[in-house]
C-alpha positions in Angstrom: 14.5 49.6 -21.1 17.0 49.3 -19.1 15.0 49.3 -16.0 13.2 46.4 -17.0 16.1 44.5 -17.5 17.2 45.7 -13.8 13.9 44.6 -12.3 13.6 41.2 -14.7 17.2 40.6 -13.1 16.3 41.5 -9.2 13.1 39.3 -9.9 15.2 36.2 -11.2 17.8 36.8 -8.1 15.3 36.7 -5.2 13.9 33.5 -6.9 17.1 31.8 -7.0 17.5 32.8 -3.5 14.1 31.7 -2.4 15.1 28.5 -3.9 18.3 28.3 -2.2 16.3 29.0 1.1 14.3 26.1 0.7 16.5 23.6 -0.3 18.7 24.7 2.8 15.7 24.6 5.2 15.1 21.1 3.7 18.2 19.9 4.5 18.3 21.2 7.6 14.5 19.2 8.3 15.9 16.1 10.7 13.5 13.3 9.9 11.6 11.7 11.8 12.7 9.1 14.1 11.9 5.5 14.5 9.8 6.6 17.4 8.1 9.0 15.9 6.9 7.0 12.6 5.6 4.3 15.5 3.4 6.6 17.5 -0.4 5.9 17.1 -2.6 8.6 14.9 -5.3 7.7 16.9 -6.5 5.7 20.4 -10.2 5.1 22.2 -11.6 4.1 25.7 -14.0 2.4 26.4 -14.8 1.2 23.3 -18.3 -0.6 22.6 -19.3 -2.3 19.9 -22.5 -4.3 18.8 -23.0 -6.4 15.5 -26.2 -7.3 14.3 -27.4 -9.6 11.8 -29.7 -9.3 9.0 -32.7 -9.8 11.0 -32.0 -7.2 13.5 -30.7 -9.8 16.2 -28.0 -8.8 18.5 -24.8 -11.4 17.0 -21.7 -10.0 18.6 -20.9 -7.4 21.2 -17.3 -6.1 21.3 -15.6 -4.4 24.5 -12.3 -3.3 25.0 -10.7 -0.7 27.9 -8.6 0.6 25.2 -7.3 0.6 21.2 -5.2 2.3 19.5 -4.3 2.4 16.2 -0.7 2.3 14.4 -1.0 3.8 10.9 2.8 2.7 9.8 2.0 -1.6 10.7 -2.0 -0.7 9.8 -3.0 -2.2 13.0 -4.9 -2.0 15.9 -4.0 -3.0 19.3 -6.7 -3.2 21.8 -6.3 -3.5 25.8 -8.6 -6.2 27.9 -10.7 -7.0 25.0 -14.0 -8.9 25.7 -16.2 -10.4 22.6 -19.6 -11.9 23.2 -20.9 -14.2 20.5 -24.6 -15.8 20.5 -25.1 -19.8 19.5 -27.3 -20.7 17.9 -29.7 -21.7 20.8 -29.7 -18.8 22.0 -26.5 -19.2 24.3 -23.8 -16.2 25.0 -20.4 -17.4 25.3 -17.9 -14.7 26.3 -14.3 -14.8 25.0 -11.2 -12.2 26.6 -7.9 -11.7 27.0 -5.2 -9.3 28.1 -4.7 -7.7 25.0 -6.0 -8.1 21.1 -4.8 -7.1 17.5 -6.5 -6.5 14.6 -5.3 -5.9 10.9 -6.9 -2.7 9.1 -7.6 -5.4 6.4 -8.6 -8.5 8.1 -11.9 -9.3 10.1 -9.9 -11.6 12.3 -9.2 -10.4 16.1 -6.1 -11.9 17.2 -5.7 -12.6 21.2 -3.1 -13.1 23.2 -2.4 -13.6 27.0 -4.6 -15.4 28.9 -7.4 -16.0 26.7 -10.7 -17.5 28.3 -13.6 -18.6 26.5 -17.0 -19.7 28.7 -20.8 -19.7 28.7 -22.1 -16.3 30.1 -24.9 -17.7 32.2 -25.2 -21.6 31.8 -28.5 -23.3 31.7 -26.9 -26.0 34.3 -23.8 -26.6 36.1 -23.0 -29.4 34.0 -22.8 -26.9 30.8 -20.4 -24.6 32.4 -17.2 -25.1 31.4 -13.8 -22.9 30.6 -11.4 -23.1 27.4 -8.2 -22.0 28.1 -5.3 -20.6 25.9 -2.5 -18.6 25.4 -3.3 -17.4 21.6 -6.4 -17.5 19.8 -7.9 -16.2 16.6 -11.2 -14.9 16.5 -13.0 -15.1 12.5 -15.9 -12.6 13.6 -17.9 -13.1 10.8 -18.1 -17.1 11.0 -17.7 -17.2 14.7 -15.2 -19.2 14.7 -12.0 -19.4 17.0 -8.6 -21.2 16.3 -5.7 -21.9 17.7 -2.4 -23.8 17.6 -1.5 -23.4 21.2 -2.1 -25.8 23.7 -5.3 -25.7 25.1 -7.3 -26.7 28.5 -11.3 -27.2 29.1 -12.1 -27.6 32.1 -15.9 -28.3 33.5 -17.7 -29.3 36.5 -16.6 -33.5 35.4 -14.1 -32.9 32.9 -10.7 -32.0 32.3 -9.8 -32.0 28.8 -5.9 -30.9 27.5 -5.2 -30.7 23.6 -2.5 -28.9 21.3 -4.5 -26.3 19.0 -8.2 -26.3 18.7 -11.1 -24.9 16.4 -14.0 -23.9 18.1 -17.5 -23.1 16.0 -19.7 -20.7 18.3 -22.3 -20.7 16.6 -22.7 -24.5 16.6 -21.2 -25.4 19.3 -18.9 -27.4 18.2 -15.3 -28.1 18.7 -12.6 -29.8 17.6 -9.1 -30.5 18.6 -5.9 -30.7 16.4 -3.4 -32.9 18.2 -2.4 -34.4 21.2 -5.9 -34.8 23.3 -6.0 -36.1 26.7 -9.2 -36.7 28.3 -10.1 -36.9 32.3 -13.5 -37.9 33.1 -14.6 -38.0 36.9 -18.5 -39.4 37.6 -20.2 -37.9 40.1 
């Protein structure tokens, strides 16, 4: 009898101690660091991406040298980004930048640094033109693009300077939000 008291008490001793062991080693743990609760879970390069819509047509193509993603701000940050976007009519029109985020989320691609938006191959000279911006949100699923930045077109005749702009892709159209000044030059 007494034996299994013995053994009961050794048993309950090297559990306390275990515990004791743990809760030290816990403590003793450091935590992680700012930097460390920053640092990406994943990254990708080269990335390529095509959309298509429900008829099987090519919509969007994404490119980017390089994203990575930040679990702790859910967001992705993606190096020299390139999106091309189909008009209606059939037309490409390219829009990049230096760099691009995107919310986990969201379906809208933030830009930033030196964003340009053009026609990839123009049916004329007169239809090439460049939009140029510092910031610029890109809806992907409406093909829409916004901004509150100032913004520059320029074409072949035209020089066009506005404060924030929203720009439909897919028809083409554009509209500006404040301060527009217009150059026209005949040729």
């Amino acid at each position: 009898m007494r034996k299994r008291y013995l053994l009961l008490l050794l048993t309950l001793f090297f559990g306390l101690a275990l515990l004791a062991v743990d809760r030290y080693t816990l403590e003793q743990a450091p935590a992680l660091s700012e930097q460390q609760s920053r640092e990406p879970d994943y990254y990708g390069q080269g990335l390529y991406n095509r959309q298509y819509d429900s008829t099987g047509e090519l919509q969007q193509t994404f490119v980017a040298e390089r994203s990575t993603h930040y679990p702790q701000t859910r967001m992705t940050l993606f190096t020299a980004p390139l999106l091309m976007s189909a008009d209606e009519q059939g037309q490409t029109w390219q829009v990049n930048a230096l760099e691009g985020t995107l919310l986990d989320d969201e379906q809208s691609l933030r830009l930033a640094g030196q964003v340009e938006i053009r026609p990839l191959t123009p049916a004329k000279p007169s239809d090439d033109l460049l939009i140029e911006t510092s910031r610029l949100t890109y809806h992907s699923r409406q093909q829409m693009a916004e901004t509150d930045q100032p913004v520059t077109i320029t074409s072949l005749q035209t020089r066009i300077s506005a404060t924030g702009m929203t720009l439909d892709i897919a028809r083409q159209r554009m509209e500006f939000k404040a301060q527009v000044d217009t150059r026209y030059v005949p040729q």
